[in-house]
C-alpha positions in Angstrom: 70.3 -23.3 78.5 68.5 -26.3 78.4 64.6 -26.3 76.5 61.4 -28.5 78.0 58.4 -28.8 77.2 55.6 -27.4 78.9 54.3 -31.4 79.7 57.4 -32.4 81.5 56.3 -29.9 84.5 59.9 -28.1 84.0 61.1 -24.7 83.5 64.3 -23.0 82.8 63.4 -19.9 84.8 64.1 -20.0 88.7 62.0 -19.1 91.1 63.7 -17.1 93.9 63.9 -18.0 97.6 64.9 -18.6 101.2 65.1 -22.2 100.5 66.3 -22.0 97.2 65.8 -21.7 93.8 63.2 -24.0 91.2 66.0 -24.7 88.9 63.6 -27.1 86.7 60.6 -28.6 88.1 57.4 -26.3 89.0 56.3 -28.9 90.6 58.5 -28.2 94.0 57.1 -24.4 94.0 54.3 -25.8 96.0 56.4 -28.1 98.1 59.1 -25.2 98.6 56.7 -22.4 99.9 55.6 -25.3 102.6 58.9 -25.2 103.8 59.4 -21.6 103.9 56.3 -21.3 105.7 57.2 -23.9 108.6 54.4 -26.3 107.8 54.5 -30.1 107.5 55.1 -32.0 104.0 53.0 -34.6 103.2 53.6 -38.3 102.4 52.3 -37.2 98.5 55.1 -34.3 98.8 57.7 -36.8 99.9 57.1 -38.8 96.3 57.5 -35.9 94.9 60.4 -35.3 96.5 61.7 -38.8 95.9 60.5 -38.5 92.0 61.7 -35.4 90.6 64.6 -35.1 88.7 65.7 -31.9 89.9 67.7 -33.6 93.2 69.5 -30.4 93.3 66.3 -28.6 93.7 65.6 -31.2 96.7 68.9 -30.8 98.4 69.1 -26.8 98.0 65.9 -27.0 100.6 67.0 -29.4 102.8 70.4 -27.0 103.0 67.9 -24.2 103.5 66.4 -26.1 106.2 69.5 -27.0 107.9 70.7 -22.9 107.8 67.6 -22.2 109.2 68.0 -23.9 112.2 71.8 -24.4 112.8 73.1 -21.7 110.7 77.1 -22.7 109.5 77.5 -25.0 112.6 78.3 -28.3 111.7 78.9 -31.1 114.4 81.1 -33.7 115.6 81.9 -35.5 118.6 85.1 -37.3 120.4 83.3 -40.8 120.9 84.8 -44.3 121.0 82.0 -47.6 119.6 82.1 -50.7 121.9 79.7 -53.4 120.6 80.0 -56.1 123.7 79.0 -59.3 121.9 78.1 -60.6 118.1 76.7 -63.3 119.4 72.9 -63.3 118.2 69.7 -65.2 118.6 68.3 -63.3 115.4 69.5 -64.2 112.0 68.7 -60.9 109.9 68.7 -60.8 106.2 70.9 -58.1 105.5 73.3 -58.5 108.6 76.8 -59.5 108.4 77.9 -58.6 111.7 75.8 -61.6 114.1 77.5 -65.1 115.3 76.4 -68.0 116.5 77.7 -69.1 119.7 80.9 -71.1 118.9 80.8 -69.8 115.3 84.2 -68.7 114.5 84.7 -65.0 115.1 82.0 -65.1 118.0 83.0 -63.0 120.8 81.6 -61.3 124.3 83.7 -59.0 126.2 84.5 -59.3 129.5 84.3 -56.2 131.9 88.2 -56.5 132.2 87.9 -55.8 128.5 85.1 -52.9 129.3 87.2 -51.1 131.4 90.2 -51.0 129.0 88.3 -49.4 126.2 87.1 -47.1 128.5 90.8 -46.2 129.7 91.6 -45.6 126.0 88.3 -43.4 125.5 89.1 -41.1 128.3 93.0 -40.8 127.1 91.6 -40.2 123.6 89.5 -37.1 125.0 86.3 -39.1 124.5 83.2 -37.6 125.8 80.8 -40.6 124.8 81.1 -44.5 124.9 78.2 -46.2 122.3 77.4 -50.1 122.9 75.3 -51.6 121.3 75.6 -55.7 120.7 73.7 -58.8 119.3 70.9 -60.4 121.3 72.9 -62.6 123.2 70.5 -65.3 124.2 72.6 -66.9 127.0 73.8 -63.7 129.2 72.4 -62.9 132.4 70.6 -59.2 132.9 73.2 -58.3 135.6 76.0 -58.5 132.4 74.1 -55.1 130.8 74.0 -53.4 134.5 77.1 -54.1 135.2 78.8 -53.4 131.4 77.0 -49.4 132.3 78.2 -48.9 135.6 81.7 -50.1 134.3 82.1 -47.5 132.0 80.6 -45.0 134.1 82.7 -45.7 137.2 86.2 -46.7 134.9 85.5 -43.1 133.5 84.6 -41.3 137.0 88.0 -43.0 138.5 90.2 -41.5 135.6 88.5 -38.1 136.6 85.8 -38.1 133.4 82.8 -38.3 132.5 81.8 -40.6 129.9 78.2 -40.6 128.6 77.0 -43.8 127.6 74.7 -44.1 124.8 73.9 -47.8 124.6 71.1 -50.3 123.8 68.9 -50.3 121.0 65.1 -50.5 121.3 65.4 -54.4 119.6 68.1 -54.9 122.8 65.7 -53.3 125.2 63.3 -55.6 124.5 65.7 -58.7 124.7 66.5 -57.8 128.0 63.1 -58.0 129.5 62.1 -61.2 128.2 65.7 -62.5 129.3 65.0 -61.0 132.8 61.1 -62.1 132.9 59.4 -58.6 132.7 57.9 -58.8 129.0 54.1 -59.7 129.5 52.8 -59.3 125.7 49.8 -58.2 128.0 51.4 -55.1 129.2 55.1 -55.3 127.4 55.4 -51.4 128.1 55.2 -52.1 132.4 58.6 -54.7 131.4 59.8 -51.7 129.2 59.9 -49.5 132.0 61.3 -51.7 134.7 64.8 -52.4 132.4 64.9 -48.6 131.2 64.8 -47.7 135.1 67.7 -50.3 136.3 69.9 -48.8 133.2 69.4 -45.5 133.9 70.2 -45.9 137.5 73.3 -47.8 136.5 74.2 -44.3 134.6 72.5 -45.0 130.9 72.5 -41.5 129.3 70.7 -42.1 126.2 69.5 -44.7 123.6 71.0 -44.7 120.1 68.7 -45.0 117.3 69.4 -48.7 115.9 66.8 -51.6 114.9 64.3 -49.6 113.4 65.4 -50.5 110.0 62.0 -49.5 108.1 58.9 -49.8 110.0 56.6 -52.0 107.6 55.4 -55.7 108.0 56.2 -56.9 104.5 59.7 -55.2 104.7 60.1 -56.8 108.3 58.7 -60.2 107.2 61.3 -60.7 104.5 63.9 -59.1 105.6 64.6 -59.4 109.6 61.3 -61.4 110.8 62.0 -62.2 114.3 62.5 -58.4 115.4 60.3 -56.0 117.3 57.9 -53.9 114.9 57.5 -51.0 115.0 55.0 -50.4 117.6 57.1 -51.9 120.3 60.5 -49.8 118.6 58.2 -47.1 119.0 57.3 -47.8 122.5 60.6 -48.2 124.2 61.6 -44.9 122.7 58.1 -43.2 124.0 59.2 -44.8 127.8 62.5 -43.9 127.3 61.3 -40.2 126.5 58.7 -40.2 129.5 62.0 -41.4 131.7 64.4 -38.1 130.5 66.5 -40.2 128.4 67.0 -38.4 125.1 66.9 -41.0 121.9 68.2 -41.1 118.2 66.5 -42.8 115.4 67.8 -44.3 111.8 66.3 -45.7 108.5 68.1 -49.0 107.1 67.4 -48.3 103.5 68.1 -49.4 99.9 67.4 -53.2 100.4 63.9 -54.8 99.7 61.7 -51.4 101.1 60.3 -49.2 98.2 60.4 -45.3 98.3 57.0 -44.8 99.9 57.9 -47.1 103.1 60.8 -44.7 103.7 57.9 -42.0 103.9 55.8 -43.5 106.1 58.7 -44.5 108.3 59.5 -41.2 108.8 56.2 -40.2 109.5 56.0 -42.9 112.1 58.7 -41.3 114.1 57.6 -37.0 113.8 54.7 -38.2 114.9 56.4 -39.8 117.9 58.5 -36.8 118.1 55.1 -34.3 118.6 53.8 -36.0 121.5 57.7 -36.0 122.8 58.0 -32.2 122.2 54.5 -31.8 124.0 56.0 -33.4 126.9 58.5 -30.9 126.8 56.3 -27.7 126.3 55.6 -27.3 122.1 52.7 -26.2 121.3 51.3 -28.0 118.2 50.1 -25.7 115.5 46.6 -27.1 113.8 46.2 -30.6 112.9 48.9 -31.6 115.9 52.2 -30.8 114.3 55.2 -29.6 116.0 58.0 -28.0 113.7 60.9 -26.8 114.5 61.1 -24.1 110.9 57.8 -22.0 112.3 59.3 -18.7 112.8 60.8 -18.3 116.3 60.8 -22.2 117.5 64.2 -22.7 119.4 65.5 -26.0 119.4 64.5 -28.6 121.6 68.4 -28.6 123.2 68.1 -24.7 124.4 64.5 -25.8 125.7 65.7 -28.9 127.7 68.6 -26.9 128.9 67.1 -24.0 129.9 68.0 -21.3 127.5 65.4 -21.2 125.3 64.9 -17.4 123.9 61.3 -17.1 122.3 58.6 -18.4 123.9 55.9 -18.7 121.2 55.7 -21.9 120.5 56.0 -23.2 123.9 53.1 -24.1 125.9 52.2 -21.8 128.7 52.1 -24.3 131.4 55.7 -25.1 133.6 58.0 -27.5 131.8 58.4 -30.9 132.9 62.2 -31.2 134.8 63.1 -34.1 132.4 61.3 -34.9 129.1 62.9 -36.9 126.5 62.9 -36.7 122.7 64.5 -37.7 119.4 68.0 -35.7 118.4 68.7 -37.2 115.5 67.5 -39.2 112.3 70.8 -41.0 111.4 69.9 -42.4 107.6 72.2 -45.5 107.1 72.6 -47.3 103.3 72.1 -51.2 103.3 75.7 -52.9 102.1 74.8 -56.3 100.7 78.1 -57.8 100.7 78.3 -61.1 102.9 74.7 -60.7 104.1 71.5 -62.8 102.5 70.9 -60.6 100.4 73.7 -59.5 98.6 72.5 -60.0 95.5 71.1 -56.8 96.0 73.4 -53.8 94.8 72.2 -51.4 97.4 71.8 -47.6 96.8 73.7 -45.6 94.5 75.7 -41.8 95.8 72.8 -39.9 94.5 69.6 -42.3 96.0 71.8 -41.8 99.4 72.2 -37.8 99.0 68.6 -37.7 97.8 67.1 -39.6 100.9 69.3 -37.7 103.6 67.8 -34.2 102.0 64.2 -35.8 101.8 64.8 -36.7 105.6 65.6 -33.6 106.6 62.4 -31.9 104.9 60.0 -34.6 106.5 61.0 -34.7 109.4 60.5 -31.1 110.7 60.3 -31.4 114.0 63.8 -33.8 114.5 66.6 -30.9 114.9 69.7 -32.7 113.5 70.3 -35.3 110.8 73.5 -37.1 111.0 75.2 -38.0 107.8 77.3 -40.9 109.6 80.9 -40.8 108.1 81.1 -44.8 108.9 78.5 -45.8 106.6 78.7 -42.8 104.3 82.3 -42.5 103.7 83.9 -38.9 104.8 83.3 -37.6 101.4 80.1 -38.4 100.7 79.5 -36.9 104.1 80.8 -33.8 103.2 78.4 -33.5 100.2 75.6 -33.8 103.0 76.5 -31.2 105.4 75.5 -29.3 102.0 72.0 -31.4 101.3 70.5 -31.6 105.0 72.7 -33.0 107.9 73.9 -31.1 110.5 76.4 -33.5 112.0 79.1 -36.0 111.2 79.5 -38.2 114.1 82.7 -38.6 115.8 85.8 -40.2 116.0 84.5 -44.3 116.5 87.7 -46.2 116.3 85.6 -49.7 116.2 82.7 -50.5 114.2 82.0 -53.3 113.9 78.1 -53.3 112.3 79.3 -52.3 108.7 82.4 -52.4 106.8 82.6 -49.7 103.8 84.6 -51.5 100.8 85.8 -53.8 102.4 87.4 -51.6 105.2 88.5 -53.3 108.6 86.4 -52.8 111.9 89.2 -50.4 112.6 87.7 -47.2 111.5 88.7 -44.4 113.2 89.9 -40.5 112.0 91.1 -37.7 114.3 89.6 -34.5 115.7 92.1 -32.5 113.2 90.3 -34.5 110.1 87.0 -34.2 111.0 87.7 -30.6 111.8 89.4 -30.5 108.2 86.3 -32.1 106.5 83.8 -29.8 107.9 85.6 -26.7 107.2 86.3 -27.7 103.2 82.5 -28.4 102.8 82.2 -24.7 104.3 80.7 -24.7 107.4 82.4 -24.7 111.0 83.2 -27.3 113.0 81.5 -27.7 116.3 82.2 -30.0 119.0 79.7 -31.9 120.5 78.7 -33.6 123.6 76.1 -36.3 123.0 73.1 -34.1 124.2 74.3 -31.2 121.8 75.9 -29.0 123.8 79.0 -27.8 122.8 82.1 -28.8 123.9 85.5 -26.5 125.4 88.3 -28.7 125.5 91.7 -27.6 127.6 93.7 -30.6 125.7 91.9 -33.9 126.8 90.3 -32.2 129.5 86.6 -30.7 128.4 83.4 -29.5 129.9 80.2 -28.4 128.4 79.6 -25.1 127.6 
């Protein structure tokens, strides 16, 4: 048994609870007992959380968390990644993936090309199509219209339904300047106006790209050109008010330090409580909304009408569509063949330890994705144990980020995902995008 001093704030007896046990540092009593008692964590908690050297302690609550709400369920989906162009009019620090037009390896699908991925999603089972592309300074609006109702209609005429998840906030914004509705005056009116054509043309939901870490001396270095965070945070709070539900991710390990990772994530719960408002939460005192105050049901069974226990919901009728944020997706910079690849990136442990702390700030965000991609399938299995909830799905292309090395192929199967989840000891669940779970009758499926 191991001996510290008194000084170092450690102990070698544990302290017993739902949320785990104080293996060493006394310290996370405080922050532990928070947990267990559904209220929000502080930014001076999230150092700590970031500081101690007890990581186990750390990711034994996040687990606790992730019990709490989702029990042994641990999800995946059938999906298929189709990133329409490279070509970019931003030149980000720690990108590898963006083109210049006529640059060799440039490319920009054609909707010929659209509908054949689409053909090979809905043969592969897929219930989901994400696209997401570069800033393409030379296409027309109509090209983004058009690329949604292709999938949608390809997929209808094959006798599916494929939900498209597409466009990142940095995107959203593109396409209202290139279609002359971004006033700086009133940016949020132009916000609105694209957000309504996409929808219409069968946009499901946005994924959670380009928010990298919401700080200006982060942004200034590393990807000056991009939307800040107050517009990022804008076209999710539009998308929200327009029933589209929205994901959201942290770029880290790069030039950011520990405490913009905190204030990041405190950026987006507090997005997420006015977004759960507009759905029916009640906030408890101070404005919070958490999902681990006893008897909160998850914002899914709420939008979707089966929500059991109606204490925390406001008294007053609930909106027929409200949006809100599924899922913080925390993605590890890769250096190799950006600018700044002379940075090593994070280590296994700094991208366990961030996951966990993500799932103990943000309390009111029901899932955290460990994304297998950018993970690796292992790592992501360590996860499921520290925090997330999900894996992601079966991807095929990605082109973004290459792990090692790997080639944009990147695909596994249902039967390996499946296998994954089940060896880190929870059971596999089957996703649609929205969260509700999937029964499949061979590549045929519906939502349960």
């Amino acid at each position: 048994m191991a001996t510290v001093t008194a000084a170092s704030g450690l102990m070698d007896a544990p302290a017993e609870g739902r949320f785990g046990r104080g293996h060493r540092d006394r310290r996370l009593d405080a922050v532990r007992e928070k947990v267990e008692a559904g209220e929000r964590l502080s930014l001076a908690d999230g150092e700590l959380l970031y500081a101690t050297p007890d990581i186990w302690g750390v990711c034994e609550m996040a687990d606790g968390v992730r019990r709490l709400l989702h029990g042994d369920a641990a999800y995946y989906n059938v999906n298929r990644h189709l990133n329409y162009s490279n070509v970019c009019a931003l030149s980000c620090k720690f990108c590898e993936f963006y083109r210049k037009q006529g640059d060799e390896g440039a490319y920009t699908r054609d909707l010929e090309y659209v509908k054949e991925e689409v053909r090979k999603a809905v043969a592969g089972g897929a219930t989901e199509m994400h696209s997401v592309g570069g800033l393409h300074p030379y296409l027309p609006f109509e090209y983004y219209t058009d690329l949604v109702r292709t999938i949608r209609e390809t997929a209808r005429g094959l006798g599916s339904e494929l939900h498209v998840k597409a466009f990142t906030a940095v995107e959203i914004v593109h396409l209202a300047k290139i279609a002359r509705v971004y006033k700086a005056a009133d940016r949020v009116a132009g916000i609105r106006w694209v957000l309504e054509r996409l929808k219409e043309a069968g946009l499901g939901s946005l994924p959670g790209g380009g928010a990298e870490v919401f700080d200006d001396r982060v942004h200034d270095e590393a990807y000056k050109g991009k939307i800040r965070s107050d517009v990022w945070l804008d076209v999710h709070r539009v998308a929200h008010e327009l029933g589209l539900n929205t994901n959201a991710t942290i770029l880290y390990g790069h030039i950011e330090e520990r405490r913009e990772r905190l204030v990041h994530m405190d950026m987006l719960r507090r997005a997420q409580d006015e977004a759960l408002s507009r759905l029916g939460y009640s906030a408890a005192e101070g404005g919070a909304t958490t999902l681990t105050r006893p008897g909160t049901p998850l914002p899914e069974h709420v939008a979707f009408g089966s929500a059991s226990a109606p204490l925390p919901i406001a008294q007053s009728p609930l909106p027929s569509s409200a949006g809100y944020f599924q899922t913080i997706i925390p993605l590890p910079f890769f250096p190799d063949g950006s600018e700044l690849e002379h940075l090593p990136g994070p280590a296994g442990l700094e991208n366990l330890r961030t996951l966990a702390v993500s799932r103990l700030m943000l309390d009111n965000f029901p899932h955290v994705k460990a994304f297998w991609i950018m993970q690796t399938l292992p790592m992501a299995q360590l996860m499921l144990q520290s925090g997330a909830d999900d894996i992601d799905g079966t991807v095929v292309w990605y082109d973004i980020t290459k792990v090692g090395g790997t080639s944009t192929h990147q695909e596994v199967n249902v039967w390996t995902l499946q296998k994954a989840i089940r060896e880190a000891g929870f059971e596999p669940i089957e996703r649609d995008t929205l969260y509700r779970r999937v029964i499949r009758d061979g590549n045929a499926w519906h939502v349960e």
